[in-house]
N, C-alpha and C positions, 0 to 999 in steps of 0.2 A: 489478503482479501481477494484471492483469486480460487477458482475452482483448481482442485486437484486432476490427478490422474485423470487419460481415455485412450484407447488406442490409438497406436501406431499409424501413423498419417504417410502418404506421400507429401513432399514437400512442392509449392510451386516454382518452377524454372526459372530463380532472375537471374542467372548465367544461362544461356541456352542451352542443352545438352548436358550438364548440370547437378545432381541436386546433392545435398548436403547428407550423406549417411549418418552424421550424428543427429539430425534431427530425424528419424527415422524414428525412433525410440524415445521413452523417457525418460529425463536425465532428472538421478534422483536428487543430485544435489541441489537444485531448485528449491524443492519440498524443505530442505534446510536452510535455503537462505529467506523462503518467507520464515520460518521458523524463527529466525535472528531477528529480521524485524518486529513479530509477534512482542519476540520476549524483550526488544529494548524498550517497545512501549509499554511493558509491563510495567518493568522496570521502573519506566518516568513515571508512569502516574500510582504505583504499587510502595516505592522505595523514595524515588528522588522527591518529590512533589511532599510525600509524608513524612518523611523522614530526613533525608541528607542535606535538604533544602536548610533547615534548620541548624545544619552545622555551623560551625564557624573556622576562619582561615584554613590551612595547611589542610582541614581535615576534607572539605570538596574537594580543594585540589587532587587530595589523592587517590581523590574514589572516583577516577575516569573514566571507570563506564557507568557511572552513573550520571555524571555531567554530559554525555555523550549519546543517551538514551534518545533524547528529543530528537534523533535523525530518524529514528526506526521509520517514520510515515514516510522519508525521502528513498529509504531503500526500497520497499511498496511500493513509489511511485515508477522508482527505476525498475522494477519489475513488471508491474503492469505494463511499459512500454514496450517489453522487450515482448511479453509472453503474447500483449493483446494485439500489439501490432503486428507478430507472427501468425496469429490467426487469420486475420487480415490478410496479409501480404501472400498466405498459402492460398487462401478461398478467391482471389480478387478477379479470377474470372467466372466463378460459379454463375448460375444464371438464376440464383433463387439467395444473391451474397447477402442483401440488407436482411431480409426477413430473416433467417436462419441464423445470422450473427444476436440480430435483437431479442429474438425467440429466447435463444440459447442463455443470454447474459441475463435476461426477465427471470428464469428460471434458477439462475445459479442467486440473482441478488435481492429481489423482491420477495420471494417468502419470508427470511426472516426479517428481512427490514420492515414486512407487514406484523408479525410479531412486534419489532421493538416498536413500531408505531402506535398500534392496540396498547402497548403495558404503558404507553406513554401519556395516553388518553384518558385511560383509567387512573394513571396517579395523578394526571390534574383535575380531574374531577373526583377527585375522590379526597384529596386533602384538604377542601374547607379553604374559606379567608382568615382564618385564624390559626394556622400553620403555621410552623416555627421558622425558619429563615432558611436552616439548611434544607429542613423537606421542602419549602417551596421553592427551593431554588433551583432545586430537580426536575420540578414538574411544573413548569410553566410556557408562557409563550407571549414572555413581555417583548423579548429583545429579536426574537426569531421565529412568528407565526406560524400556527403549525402547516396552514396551506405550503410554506415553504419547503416543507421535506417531501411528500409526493413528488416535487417537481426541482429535487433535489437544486435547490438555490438558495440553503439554511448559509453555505458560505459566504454569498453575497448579502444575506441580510443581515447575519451574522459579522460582516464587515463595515457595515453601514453604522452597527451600534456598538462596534470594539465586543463581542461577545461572540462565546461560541456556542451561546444559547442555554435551553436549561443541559443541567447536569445531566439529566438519564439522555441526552443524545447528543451530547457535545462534540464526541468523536467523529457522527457521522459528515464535519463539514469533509474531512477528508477523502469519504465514498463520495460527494458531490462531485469535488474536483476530479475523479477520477469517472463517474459517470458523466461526465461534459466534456469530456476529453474523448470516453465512448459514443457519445452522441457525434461530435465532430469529425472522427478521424476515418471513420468509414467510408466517410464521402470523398476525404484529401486521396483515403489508397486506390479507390478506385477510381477515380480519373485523371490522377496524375501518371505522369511514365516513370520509370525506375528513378532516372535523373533528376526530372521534376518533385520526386517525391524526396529525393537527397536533398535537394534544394529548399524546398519545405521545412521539412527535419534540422537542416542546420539551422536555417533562419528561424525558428521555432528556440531553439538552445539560445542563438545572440541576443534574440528579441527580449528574453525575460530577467537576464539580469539587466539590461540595459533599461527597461521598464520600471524592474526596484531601485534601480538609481533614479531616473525619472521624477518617481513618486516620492521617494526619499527626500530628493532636491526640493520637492514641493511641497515640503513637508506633509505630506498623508499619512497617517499611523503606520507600522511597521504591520499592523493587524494584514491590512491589504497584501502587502507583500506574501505573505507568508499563506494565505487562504486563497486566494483569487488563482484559476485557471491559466492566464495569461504570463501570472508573476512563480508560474511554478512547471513552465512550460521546459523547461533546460532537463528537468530531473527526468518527465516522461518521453521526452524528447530524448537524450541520450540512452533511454534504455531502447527506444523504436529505432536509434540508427544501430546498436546490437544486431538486434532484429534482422537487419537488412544484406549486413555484414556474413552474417551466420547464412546466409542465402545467395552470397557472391560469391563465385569460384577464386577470384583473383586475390579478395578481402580475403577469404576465409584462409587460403593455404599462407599470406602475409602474416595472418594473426598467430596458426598453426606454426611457422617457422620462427617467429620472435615471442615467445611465451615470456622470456629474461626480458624483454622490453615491458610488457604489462604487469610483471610482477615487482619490475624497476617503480613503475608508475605506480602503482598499488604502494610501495613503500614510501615514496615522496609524497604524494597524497595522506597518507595514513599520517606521517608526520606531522606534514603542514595540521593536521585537525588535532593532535595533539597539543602543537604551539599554543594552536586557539582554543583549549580546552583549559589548557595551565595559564597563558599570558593575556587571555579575550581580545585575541588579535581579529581582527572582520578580514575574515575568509570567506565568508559567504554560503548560499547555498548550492553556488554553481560549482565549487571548489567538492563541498559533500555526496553531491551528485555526482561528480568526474570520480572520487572515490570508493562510491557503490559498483559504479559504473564498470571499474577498472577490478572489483572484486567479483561481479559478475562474469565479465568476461573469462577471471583465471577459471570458474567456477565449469564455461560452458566450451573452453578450449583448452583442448587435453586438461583436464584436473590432475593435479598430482595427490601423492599420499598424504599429506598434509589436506589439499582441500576434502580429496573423498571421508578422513577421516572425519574431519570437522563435520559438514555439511551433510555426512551421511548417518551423522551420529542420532541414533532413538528419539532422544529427547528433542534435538532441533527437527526432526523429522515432524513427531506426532504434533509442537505444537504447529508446523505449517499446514499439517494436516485439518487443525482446528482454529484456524487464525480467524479467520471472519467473522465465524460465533464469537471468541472468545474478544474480539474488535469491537466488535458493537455493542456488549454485556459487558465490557470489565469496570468502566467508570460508574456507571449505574447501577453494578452490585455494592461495589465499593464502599460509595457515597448512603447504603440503603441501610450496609451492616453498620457504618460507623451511627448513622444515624438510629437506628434500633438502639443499639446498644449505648450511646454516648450521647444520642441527644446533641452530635457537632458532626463540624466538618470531617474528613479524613483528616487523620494527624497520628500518627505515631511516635507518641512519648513516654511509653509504659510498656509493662508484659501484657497487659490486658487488650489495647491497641493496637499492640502487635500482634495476639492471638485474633483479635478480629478480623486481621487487613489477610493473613493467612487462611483464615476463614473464607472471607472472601472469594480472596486466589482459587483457593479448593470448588466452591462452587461456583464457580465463573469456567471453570477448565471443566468438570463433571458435565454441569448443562450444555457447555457447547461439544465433547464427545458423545452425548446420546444424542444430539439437533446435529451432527455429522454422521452418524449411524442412521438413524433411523429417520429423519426428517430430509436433509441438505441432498447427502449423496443419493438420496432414490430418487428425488426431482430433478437432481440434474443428470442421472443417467436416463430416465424419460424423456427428458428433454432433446439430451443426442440421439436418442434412437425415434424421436418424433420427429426432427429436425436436423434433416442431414443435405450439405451443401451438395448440388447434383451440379455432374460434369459431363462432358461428352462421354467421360469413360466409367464414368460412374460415381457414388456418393464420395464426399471427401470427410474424412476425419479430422475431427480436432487434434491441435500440436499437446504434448505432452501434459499442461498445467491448464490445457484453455475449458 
């Protein structure tokens, strides 16, 4: 859910003297690890939700990446941290930083989100009070108003009524949490100092599990936990001290000399989320976050042949290429062929169900490569070439993915 590709940036000095040559460039394996994300949540709501859900014993268990899928939105978020708060962190002395950050993100997120909003309008107005349960349950705006999504706060209404609203925009609580996080943090980088902004960033990670505990103890629905800004602060927060990391001479060449340390960690972690995929041991989301976390890193320090292969691979490529389309369109196609066709919910329990939900997939992935061709990417290259951060030394480019 983040803009692709732009030119080659200088980076800003948070070592004095300084700047990081890998960010000079873009680094493609990024484009593959939204990719991963893309396709777990496919996954959940495509395979597990329709189909695996319905297994019984031994047969989930074994299907681990499909139990395993519901992270994909935590990788996204660790991503957004890393990518948006490098934007940040590079422009934070520009003298035109707010406008040209807002400009720039208006452009990459509001067009099609005015799309899904329009096709959302039209299905609640359009299907009648005598619509059948699954259509109206797509297109409504009993449990999450629609003034709520303009002012992206569908998560918190959305948490107030255990719902993630109608079906054709459920997804979007996610873009909320991630735009409220874009609204905040430009004010945190730019007046905090390096330290102060470490200080932040950590306290931002402790703050939010200790929060879902809080709330847990108090008994509040796990809905909050799980949707809410504040209780999901660890995942965007560990990808923004990334961020900072990749921007420190001292971090950087530490990270550079112990790659067996993070790839140590990458396997302990990866573990522990195994245990808890087979045993439903509470690991947490702070435990899943330290694991994107620590796959990011191998991703953005030295990659070896393994990750470049992975992460550079066509497939995980093109869908990071098209993740935001295919994010905000895939449950509401979904939800639209089953109900054409079957008059029900999604559910895949036949060949016929199955050819629908692939159906689906097909035109969910179609519409959002031509709204990346022809629609996404010519707005947001207008956008950076209308809206370029100005320095004493001249315009500043956007980091590889911003």
């Amino acid at each position: 859910m983040i803009p692709l590709t732009s030119q080659p940036f200088v980076a800003r000095e948070s070592t004095p003297g300084w700047i990081n040559p890998k960010l000079a460039n873009r680094i493609p394996e990024l484009d593959g690890l939204r990719g991963l994300a893309i396709l777990l949540v496919l996954i959940l709501h495509y395979a597990f939700e329709t189909a695996v859900i319905h297994l019984k014993g031994d047969w989930q268990h074994a299907l681990l990446m499909f139990r395993l899928s519901w992270s994909g939105v935590d990788l996204f978020f660790v991503l957004s941290g890393f990518l948006i708060g490098g934007i940040l962190i590079d422009a934070k002395d520009t003298d035109n930083y707010y406008s040209t950050f807002y400009l720039r993100r208006f452009y990459r997120i509001a067009p099609l989100y005015i799309i899904l909003m329009l096709t959302f309008l039209i299905g609640e107005y359009g299907i009648g009070p005598n619509a059948a349960p699954p259509l109206k349950e797509m297109f409504n705006s009993d449990t999450v108003p629609f003034w709520a999504y303009p002012l992206f706060l569908q998560n918190v209404l959305g948490t107030l009524h255990r719902s993630f609203g109608a079906g054709w925009t459920g997804p979007t609580w996610s873009l909320a949490v991630e735009e409220q996080f874009y609204l905040l943090l430009p004010f945190a980088i730019r007046r905090l100092s390096d330290k102060g902004l470490i200080k932040f960033t950590v306290g931002t990670i402790l703050f939010a599990p200790a929060l879902r505990m809080i709330l847990t103890h108090l008994g509040v629905t796990n809905f909050a936990n799980y949707t809410l800004l504040p209780c999901r602060g660890d995942s965007l927060g560990l990808g923004l001290l990334v961020a900072m990391a990749c921007r420190n001479q001292h971090a950087w060449t530490w990270l550079s000399a112990h790659r067996k340390l993070i790839f140590a960690a990458f396997l302990i972690l990866g573990f522990g989320l195994l245990v808890w995929t087979v045993r439903d041991v509470e690991l947490g989301y702070t435990w899943t976050a330290a694991f994107y976390t620590s796959l990011l890193l191998l991703v953005v320090v030295k990659p070896g042949r393994i990750e470049r292969g992975v992460f550079r691979n066509v497939v995980f490529v093109k869908f990071g290429t098209i993740a935001y389309g295919v994010y905000l369109f895939h449950v509401g196609v979904l939800r639209l062929y089953h109900y054409a066709f079957f008059g029900a919910y999604p559910s895949v329990q036949n060949w016929s169900t199955l050819f629908a939900t692939i159906l689906a997939l097909f035109t969910v992935v179609t519409l959002a490569e031509l709204s990346w061709r022809f629609f996404e990417k010519p707005l947001i290259m207008w956008g950076r070439l209308r809206y370029q951060y100005r320095t004493v030394v001249g315009p500043v480019n956007d980091p590889r993915h911003g």
